[in-house]
C-alpha positions in Angstrom: -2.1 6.7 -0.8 0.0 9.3 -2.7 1.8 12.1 -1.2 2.0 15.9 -2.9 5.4 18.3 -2.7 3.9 21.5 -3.2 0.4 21.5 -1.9 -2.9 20.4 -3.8 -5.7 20.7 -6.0 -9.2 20.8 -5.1 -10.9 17.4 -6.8 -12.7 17.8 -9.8 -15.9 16.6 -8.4 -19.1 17.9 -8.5 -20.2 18.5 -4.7 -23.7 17.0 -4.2 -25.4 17.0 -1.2 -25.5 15.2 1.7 -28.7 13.1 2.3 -31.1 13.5 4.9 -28.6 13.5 8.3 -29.3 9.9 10.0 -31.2 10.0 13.0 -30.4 8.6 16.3 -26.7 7.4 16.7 -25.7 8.9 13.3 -26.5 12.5 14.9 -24.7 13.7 18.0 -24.4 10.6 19.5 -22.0 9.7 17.3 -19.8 12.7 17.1 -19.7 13.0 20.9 -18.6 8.8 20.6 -15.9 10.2 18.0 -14.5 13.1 19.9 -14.3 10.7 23.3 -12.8 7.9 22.0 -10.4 10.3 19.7 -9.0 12.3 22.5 -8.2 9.6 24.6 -6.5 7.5 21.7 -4.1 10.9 21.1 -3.2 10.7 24.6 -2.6 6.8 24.5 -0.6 7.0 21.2 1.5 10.2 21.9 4.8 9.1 22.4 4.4 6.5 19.0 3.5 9.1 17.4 6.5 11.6 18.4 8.9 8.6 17.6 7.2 8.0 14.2 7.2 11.6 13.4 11.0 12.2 14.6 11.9 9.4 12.6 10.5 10.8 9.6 12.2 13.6 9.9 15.4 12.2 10.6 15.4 9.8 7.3 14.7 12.7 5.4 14.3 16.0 6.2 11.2 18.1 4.7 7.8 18.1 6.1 6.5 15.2 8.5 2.6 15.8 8.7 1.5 15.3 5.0 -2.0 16.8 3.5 -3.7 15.7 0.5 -7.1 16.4 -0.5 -9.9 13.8 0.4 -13.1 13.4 -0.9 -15.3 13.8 2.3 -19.4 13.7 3.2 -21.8 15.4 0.5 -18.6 15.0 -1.7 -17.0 17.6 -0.4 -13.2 17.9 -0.6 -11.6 18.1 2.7 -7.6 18.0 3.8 -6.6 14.5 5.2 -3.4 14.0 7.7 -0.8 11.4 7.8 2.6 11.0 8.5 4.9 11.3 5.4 5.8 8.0 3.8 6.5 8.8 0.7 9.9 10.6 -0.8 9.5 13.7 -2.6 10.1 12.7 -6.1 6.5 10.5 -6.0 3.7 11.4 -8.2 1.6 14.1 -7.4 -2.1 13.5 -6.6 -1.9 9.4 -7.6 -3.0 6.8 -5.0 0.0 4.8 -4.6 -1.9 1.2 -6.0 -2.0 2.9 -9.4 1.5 3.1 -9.4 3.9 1.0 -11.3 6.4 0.6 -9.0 5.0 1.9 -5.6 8.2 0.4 -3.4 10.4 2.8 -5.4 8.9 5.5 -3.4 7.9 4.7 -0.1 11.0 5.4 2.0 12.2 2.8 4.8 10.8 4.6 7.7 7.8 5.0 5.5 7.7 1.1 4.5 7.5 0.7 8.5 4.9 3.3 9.9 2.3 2.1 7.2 2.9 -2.2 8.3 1.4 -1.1 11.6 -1.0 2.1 10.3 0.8 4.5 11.8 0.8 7.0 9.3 -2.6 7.2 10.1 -2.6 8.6 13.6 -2.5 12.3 12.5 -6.1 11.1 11.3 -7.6 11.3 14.9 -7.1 15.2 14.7 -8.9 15.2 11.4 -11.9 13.6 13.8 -11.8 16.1 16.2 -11.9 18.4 13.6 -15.0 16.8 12.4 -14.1 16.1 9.2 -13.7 12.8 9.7 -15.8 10.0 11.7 -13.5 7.2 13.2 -15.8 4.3 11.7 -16.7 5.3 8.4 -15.9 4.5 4.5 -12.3 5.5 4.4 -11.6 8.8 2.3 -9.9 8.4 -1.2 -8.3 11.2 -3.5 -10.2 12.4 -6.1 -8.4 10.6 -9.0 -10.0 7.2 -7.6 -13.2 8.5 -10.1 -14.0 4.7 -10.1 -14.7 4.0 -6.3 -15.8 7.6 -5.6 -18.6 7.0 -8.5 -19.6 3.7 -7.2 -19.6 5.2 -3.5 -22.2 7.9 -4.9 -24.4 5.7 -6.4 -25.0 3.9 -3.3 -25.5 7.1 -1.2 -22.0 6.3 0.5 -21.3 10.4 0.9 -24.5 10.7 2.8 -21.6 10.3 6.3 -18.6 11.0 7.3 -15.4 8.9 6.0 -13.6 7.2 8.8 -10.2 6.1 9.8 -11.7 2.6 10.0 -14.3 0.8 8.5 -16.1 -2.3 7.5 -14.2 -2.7 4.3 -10.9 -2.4 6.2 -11.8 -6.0 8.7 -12.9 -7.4 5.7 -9.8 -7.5 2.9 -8.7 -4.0 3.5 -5.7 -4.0 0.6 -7.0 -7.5 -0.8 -10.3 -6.5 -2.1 -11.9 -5.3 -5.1 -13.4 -1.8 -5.9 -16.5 -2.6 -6.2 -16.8 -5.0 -2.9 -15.2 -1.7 -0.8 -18.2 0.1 -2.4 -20.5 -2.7 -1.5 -19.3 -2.7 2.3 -19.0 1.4 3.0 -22.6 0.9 1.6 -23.4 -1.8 4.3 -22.1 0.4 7.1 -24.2 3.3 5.9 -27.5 0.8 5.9 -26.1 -0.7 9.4 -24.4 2.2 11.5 -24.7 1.7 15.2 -22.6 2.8 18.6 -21.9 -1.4 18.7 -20.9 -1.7 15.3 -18.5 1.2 15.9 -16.8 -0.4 18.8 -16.9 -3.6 16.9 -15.2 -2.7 14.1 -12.3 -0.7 16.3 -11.8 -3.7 17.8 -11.3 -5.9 14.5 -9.2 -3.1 13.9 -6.9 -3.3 16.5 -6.6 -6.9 15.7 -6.0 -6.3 12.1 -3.4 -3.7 12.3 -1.7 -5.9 15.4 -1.1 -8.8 13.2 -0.9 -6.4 9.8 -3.4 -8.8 8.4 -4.6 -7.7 4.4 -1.5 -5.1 4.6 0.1 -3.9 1.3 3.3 -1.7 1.9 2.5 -0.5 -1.4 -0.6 0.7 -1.2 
């Protein structure tokens, strides 16, 4: 994921809408699960994410939270969180896999917080926010036209992204465009308060033992 200096563009997308809202767990249910589970997490990870973010600051200088523009549910763009990991002479507005040389600009501290995911904590305010879900396809800038068209096709948009997600247990970095299509679509068809907690708990275990982790992506 690429970082911007100077703010962002609203993605050049056209914003369709959502489908139908899914009934039962997808409603309320589910965002009650999200905002639950969410707080508690921000309490757990508090003091990882001060050192991560005092770090940051230290190798560097310049802004720690980073926000770039996500494609979110209905297609709509929406500002995503993270920790900085990237110096300020990247790219603007490219994911970091369409990079040449992606390790040129991921700084050490960087290099470190995205090994374990934690550049993604900031996330878990994005789900309180309710842009986010915490099990869902994971949001992608607009520039990935490829996976954001094959998402729409399969009705992908009709949820929420998420910080996690079926695609992320199962290759994560490792797989191809299409198959992340293929399994954001699967958790759309399969969505359930089980598979939620399921798939948080592959998480952990994925992101303990960095399994299908690309520092450069």
């Amino acid at each position: 994921m690429n970082e911007t200096r100077e703010g962002w563009e609203l993605p050049l997308v056209p914003a369709v809408p959502a489908q139908t809202a899914r009934q039962g767990y997808g409603g309320l249910p589910k965002r009650l699960f999200d905002i639950i589970v969410a707080s508690i997490l921000l309490i757990l990870v508090a003091i990882p994410m001060l050192l991560a973010a005092l770090a940051t600051k230290l190798e560097g200088g310049g802004c720690v939270i980073f926000r770039q523009v996500r494609v979110g549910v209905g297609m709509r763009p929406f500002v995503c969180y993270k920790f900085r990991t990237m110096k300020p002479d990247a790219p603007p507005d490219r994911a970091s896999a369409a990079l040449e040389h992606p390790e040129r600009y991921i700084t050490r501290v960087g290099a470190a917080l995205r090994r374990f995911s934690v550049d993604e904590l900031p996330q878990l305010f994005n789900v309180l926010l309710g842009d986010m879900s915490l099990v869902g396809p994971r949001p992608v800038i607009p520039g990935e036209t490829g996976l954001v068209e094959l998402r729409r096709r399969l009705g992908v948009y009709s949820v929420k992204p998420g910080i996690t997600g079926l695609a992320q247990v199962h290759g994560r970095d490792c797989i191809s465009v299409s198959r992340k299509a293929e399994l954001d679509a699967e958790y759309v068809r399969r969505m359930s308060l089980w598979l939620d907690i399921a798939l948080l708990c592959r998480t952990f275990f994925c992101v303990i033992f960095c399994r299908d982790v690309h520092e450069g992506k």
